[in-house]
C-alpha positions in Angstrom: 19.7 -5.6 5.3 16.8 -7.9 5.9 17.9 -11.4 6.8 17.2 -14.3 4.0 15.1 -16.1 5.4 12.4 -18.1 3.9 11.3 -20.7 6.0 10.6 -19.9 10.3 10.6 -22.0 12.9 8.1 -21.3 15.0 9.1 -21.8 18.9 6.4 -23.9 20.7 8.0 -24.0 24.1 5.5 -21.7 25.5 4.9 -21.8 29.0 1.8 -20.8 31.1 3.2 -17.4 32.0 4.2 -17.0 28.2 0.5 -17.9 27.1 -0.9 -15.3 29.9 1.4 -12.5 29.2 0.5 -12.8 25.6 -3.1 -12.7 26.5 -2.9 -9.4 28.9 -1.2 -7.6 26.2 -3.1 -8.1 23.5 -6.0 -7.6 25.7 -4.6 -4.4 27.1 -4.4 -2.1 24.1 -8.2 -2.7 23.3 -9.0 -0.5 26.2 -7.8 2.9 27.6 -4.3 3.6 28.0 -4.0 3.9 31.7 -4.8 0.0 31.3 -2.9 -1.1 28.9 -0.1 0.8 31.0 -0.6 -1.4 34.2 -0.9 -4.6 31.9 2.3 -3.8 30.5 3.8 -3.4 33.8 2.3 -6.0 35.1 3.8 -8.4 32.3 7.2 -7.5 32.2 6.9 -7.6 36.0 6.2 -11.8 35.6 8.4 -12.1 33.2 10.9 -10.6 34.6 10.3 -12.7 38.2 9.8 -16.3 36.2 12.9 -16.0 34.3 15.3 -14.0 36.0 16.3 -11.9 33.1 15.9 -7.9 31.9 17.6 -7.0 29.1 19.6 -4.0 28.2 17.6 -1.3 26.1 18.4 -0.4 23.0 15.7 2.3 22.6 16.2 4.6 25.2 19.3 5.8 23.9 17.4 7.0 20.8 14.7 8.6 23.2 17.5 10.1 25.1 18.8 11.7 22.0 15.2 13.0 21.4 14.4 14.3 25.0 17.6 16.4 24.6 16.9 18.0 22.1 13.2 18.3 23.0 14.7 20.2 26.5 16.8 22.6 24.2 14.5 23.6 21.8 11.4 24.2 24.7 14.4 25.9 27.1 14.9 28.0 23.8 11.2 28.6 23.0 10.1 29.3 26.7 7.7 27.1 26.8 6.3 25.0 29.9 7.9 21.8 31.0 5.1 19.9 32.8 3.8 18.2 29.4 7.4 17.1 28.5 8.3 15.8 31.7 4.9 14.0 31.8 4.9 11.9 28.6 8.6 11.9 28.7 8.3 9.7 31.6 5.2 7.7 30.0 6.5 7.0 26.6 9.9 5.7 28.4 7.9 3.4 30.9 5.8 2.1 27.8 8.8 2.1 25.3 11.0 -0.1 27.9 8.1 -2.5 29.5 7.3 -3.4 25.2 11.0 -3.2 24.8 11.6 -6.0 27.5 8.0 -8.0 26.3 9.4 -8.6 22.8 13.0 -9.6 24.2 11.1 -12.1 25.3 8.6 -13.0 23.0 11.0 -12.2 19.5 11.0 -15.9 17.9 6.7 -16.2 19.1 5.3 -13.4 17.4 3.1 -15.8 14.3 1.3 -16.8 18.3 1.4 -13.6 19.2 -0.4 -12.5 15.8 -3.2 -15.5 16.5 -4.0 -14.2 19.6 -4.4 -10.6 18.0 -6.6 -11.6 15.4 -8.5 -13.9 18.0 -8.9 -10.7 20.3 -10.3 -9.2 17.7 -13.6 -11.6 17.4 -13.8 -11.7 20.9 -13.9 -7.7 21.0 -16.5 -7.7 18.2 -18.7 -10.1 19.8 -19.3 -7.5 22.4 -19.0 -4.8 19.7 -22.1 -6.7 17.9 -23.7 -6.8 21.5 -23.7 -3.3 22.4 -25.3 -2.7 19.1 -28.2 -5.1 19.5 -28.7 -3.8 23.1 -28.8 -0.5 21.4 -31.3 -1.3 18.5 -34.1 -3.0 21.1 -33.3 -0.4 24.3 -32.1 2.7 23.2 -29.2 2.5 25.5 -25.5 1.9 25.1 -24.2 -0.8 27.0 -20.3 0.3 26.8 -21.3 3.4 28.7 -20.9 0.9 32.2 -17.5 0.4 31.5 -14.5 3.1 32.8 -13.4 5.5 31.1 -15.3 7.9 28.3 -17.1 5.9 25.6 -18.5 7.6 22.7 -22.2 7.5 21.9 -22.4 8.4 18.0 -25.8 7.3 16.3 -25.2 7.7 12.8 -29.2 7.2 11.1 -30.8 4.8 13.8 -27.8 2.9 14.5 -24.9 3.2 17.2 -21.4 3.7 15.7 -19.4 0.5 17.6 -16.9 1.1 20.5 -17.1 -1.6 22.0 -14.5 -1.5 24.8 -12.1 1.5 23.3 -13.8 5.3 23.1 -14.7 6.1 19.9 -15.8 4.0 16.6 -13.4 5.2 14.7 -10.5 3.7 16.9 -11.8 0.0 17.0 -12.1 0.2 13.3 -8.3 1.3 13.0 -7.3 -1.5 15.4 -9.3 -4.1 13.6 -7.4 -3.0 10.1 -4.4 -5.4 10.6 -6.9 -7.9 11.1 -9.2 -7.1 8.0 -6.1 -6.9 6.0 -5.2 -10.3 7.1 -8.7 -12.0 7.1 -10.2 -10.8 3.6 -6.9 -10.0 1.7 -4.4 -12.7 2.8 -7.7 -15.1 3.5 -6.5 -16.3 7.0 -3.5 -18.6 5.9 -3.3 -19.6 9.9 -6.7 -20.7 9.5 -8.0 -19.0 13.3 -11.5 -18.1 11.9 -13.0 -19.7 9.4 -16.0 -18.2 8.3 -16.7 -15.9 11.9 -14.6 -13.8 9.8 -17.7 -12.2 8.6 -18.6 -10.9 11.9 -15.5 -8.9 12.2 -16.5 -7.7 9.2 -20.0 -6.4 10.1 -18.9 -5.0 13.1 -16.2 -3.1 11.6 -18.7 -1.3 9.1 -20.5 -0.7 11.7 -17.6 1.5 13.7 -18.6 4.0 10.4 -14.8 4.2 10.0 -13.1 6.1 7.0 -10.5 3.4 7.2 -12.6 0.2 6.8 -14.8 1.3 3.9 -11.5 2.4 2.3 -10.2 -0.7 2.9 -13.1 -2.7 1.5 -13.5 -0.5 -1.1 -9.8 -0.7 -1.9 -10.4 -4.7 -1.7 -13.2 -4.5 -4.0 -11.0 -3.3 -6.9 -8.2 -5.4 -6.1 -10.7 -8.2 -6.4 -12.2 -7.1 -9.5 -8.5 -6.8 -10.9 -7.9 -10.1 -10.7 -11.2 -11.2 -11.9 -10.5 -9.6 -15.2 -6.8 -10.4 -15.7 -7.6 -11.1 -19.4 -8.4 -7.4 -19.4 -5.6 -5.5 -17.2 -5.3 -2.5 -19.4 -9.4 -2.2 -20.2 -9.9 -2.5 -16.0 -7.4 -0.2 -15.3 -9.2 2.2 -17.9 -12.6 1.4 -16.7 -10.9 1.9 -13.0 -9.4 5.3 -13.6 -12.3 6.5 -15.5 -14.7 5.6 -12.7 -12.3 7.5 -10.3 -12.3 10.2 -12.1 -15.9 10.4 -12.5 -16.5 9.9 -9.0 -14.5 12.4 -8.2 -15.8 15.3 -9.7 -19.5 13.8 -8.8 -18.5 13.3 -4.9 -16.7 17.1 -5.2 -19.8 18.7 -6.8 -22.6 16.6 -4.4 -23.7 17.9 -0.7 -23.8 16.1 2.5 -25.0 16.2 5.8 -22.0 17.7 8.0 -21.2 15.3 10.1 -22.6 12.2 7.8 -21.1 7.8 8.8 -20.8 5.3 6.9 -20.2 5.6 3.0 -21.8 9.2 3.0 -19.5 10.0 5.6 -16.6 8.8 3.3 -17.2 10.6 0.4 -18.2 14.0 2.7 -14.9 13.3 4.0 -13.3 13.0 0.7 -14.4 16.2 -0.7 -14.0 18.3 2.5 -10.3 16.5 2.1 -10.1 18.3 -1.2 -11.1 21.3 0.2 -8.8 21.6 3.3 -5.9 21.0 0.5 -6.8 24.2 -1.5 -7.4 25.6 1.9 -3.9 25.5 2.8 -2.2 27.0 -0.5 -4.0 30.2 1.5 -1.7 32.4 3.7 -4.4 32.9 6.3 -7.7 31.0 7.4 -10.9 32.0 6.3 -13.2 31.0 8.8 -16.4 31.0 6.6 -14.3 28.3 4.8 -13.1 26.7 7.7 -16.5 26.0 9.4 -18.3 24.9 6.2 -15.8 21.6 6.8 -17.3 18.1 8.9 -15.8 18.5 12.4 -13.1 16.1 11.7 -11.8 17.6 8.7 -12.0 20.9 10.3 -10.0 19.6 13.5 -7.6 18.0 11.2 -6.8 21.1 9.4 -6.7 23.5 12.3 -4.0 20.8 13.8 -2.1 20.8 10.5 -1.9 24.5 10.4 -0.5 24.7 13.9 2.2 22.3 13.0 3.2 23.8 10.3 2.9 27.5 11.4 4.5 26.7 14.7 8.0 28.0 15.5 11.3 25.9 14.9 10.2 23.5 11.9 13.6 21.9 11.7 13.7 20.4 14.8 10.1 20.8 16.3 8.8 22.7 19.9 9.4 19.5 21.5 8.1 16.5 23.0 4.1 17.5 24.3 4.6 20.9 23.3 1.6 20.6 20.3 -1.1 22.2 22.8 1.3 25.3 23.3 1.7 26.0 20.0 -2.5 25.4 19.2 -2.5 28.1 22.1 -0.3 30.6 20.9 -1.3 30.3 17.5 -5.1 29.5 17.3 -6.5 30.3 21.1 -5.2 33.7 20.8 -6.8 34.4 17.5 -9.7 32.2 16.6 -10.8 30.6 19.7 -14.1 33.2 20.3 -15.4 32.2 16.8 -15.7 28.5 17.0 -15.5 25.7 19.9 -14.3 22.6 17.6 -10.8 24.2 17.4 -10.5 23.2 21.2 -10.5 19.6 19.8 -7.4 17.0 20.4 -5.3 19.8 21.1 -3.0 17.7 23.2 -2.5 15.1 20.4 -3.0 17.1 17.3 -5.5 14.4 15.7 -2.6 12.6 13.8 1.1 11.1 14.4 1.9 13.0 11.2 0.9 16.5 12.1 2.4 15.6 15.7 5.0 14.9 15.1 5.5 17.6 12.8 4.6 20.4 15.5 6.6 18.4 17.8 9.6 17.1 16.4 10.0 18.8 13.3 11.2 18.2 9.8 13.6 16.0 10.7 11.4 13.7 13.4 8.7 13.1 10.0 12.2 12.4 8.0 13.2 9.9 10.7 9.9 8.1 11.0 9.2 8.0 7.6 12.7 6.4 7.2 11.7 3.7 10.2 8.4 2.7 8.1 10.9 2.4 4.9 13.5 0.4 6.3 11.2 -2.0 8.1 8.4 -3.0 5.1 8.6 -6.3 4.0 6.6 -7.2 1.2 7.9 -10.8 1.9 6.0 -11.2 5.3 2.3 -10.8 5.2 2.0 -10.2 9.3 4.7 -7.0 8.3 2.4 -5.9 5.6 -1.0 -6.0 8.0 1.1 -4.3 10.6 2.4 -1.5 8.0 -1.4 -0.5 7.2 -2.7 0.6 11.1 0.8 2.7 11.3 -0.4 4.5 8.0 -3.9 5.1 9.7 -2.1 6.2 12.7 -0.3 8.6 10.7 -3.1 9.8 9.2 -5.8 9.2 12.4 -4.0 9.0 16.2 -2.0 11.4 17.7 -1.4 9.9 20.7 2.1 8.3 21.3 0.6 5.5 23.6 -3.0 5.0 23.1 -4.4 1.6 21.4 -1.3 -0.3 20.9 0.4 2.2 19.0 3.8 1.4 20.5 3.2 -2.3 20.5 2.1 -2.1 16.9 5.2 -0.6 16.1 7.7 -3.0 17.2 5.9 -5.6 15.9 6.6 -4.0 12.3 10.0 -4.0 13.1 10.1 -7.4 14.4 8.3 -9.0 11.5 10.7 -6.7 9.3 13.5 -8.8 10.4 12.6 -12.5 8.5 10.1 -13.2 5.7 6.9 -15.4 5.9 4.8 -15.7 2.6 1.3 -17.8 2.6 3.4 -20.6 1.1 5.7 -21.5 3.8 2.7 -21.0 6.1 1.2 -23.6 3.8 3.9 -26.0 3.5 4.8 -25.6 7.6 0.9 -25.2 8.8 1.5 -28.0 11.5 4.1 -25.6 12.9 1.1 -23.0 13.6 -1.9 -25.0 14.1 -1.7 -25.7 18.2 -0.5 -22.0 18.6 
């Protein structure tokens, strides 16, 4: 049961190290994971020194539970430990150090939220520089930074990083923050108009996501618009669906096409992988005549699902065993792209299918149900990046994904509508 609640009190008490450790986490999951781990660690490590206080976990019984059960089923399976030990020991470390962060940040997640969305301009900015730098030099700038950083040119532009690896991961991280920006119109009023710059910068990450988004938007938009009409827009909708549908399935494009081309491409190859899986075996003339992402997506999804013990899953890091024993063996001297994200299967869903089983998707599904609350818009924004990581992000700990999950859960817990943001805006102003 959610708690009644229509009107929060935002706590203001915020200290330096509060402010700081708000700023290094938010910070931290715009770059690789290994820093976001040590900013993490390094926050509940001041936190823990400035007030004296770590709280008992609640979550690592759960994880217990599921690295029991992991042990059994890969003791069963006789597969190799080493990738279970390893990210058992990394999702407990970022589990409990986000775990103890929230203790004590519960009752400031709106400032939290401000600084996210803040972060956000401030990554675009240098998202917006790197593609200037690109346009007049050829070169990109984000290649000086650690760690691998994509260089995609899509026509004669570069598809934005920024600071994380690939385009298509900054314009998954920015979706909480489009969501909130153009659809909620930024009720806590951090932007203004350099909203727009998000904006162009997110198009510019050539992201499936964003373009749904705004083309999602767009409707939504036009809806209201023509509320005198409802039923003839909905026709006019549906129709133009349709139509587009059967255009997009019937049109050709460029393999590996960005941007709206890319969309529809991916689209109809989406429509193809589905009557590619009503087959009993892959045809690899069908297979490669897929974009590489599509291809990758359903070479991960077959694994998961022809992988041993559906019910309860290989176990924990056990995905690239099963792409081994039931790929590798067969196809992997036909075609190179099936090497691709075998270690996180390209999406939570299909990991956690190959991993967990029938009854981990039951259980997360279950979390996502159980925490939406359609009275809290930061819930709502939240709720859209976990669907994209469902869909797009296999990895258990890269980008925020953990910290974007318990902040679902949290904002699950009390209701904030643009109203009482309205009515209390002095509450949120100085955050």
């Amino acid at each position: 049961m959610k708690p009644d609640v229509i009107i929060r009190q935002v706590d203001r008490t915020d200290d330096w190290i509060q402010e700081l450790s708000q700023w290094v986490i938010i910070s931290g999951f715009f770059f690789a994971n290994r820093i976001e781990l040590l900013c993490v660690i390094f926050v509940v490590l001041i936190l823990g020194l400035n007030k004296k206080v770590f709280y008992t976990s609640t979550v690592l019984k759960y994880m217990l539970a599921v690295y029991a059960v992991s042990f059994i089923t890969i003791t069963w399976l006789g597969y190799d430990y080493r990738k279970f030990i390893q990210q058992a020991i990394l999702l407990t470390i970022f589990l409990l150090c986000y775990e103890q962060f929230f203790y004590h940040h519960e009752k400031r997640i709106e400032s939290l939220f401000i600084k996210y969305i803040k972060m956000s301009f401030y990554i675009s900015v240098f998202g917006l520089i790197q593609e200037l730098i690109f346009m007049i030099t050829g070169s990109n700038i984000a290649s000086l930074l650690p760690f691998y950083h994509q260089s995609l040119i899509v026509g004669n532009l570069l598809r934005v990083t920024s600071t994380l690896s690939e385009g298509g991961y900054l314009g998954t991280i920015l979706i909480p923050c489009l969501v909130y920006l153009f659809y909620y119109n930024d009720p806590f009023e951090v932007l203004g108009k350099k909203k727009w710059l998000i904006c162009i910068v997110s198009l510019l990450t050539f992201s499936p996501f964003v373009y749904v988004f705004f083309i999602v938007l767009f409707f939504i938009k036009l809806k209201n618009k023509l509320h005198y009409f409802k039923i003839l827009s909905v026709i006019a909708i549906l129709y133009a669906i349709v139509y587009s549908s059967v255009l997009i399935y019937s049109s050709e494009y460029e393999s590996e096409a960005g941007g709206v081309e890319g969309l529809l491409m991916r689209y109809k190859d989406t429509i193809s992988m589905i009557d590619l899986l009503r087959e009993s075996d892959i045809e690899m003339e069908n297979l490669v005549m897929l974009n590489t992402s599509t291809a990758v997506m359903y070479t991960n999804l077959y694994v998961s699902m022809m992988a041993p013990s559906r019910i309860f899953g290989t176990g924990l890091g056990t995905h690239a065993q099963n792409h081994s024993m039931i790929i590798d063996a067969t196809f992997d001297e036909y075609y190179s792209f099936m090497e691709y994200n075998v270690e996180d299967g390209y999406s939570l869903m299909v990991r956690l299918l190959s991993e967990l089983g029938i009854c981990g998707i039951i259980l997360y599904i279950f979390f996502i149900v159980k925490c939406f609350n359609k009275e809290n818009f930061m819930n709502i924004c939240f709720f859209f990046i976990l669907c994209c990581f469902f869909i797009r992000g296999g990895s258990y700990v890269d980008f925020g994904t953990i910290f974007f999950h318990f902040a679902y859960f949290i904002t699950s817990r009390f209701n904030l509508s643009l109203e009482d943001v309205k009515t209390n805006f002095n509450n949120y102003c100085d955050i």
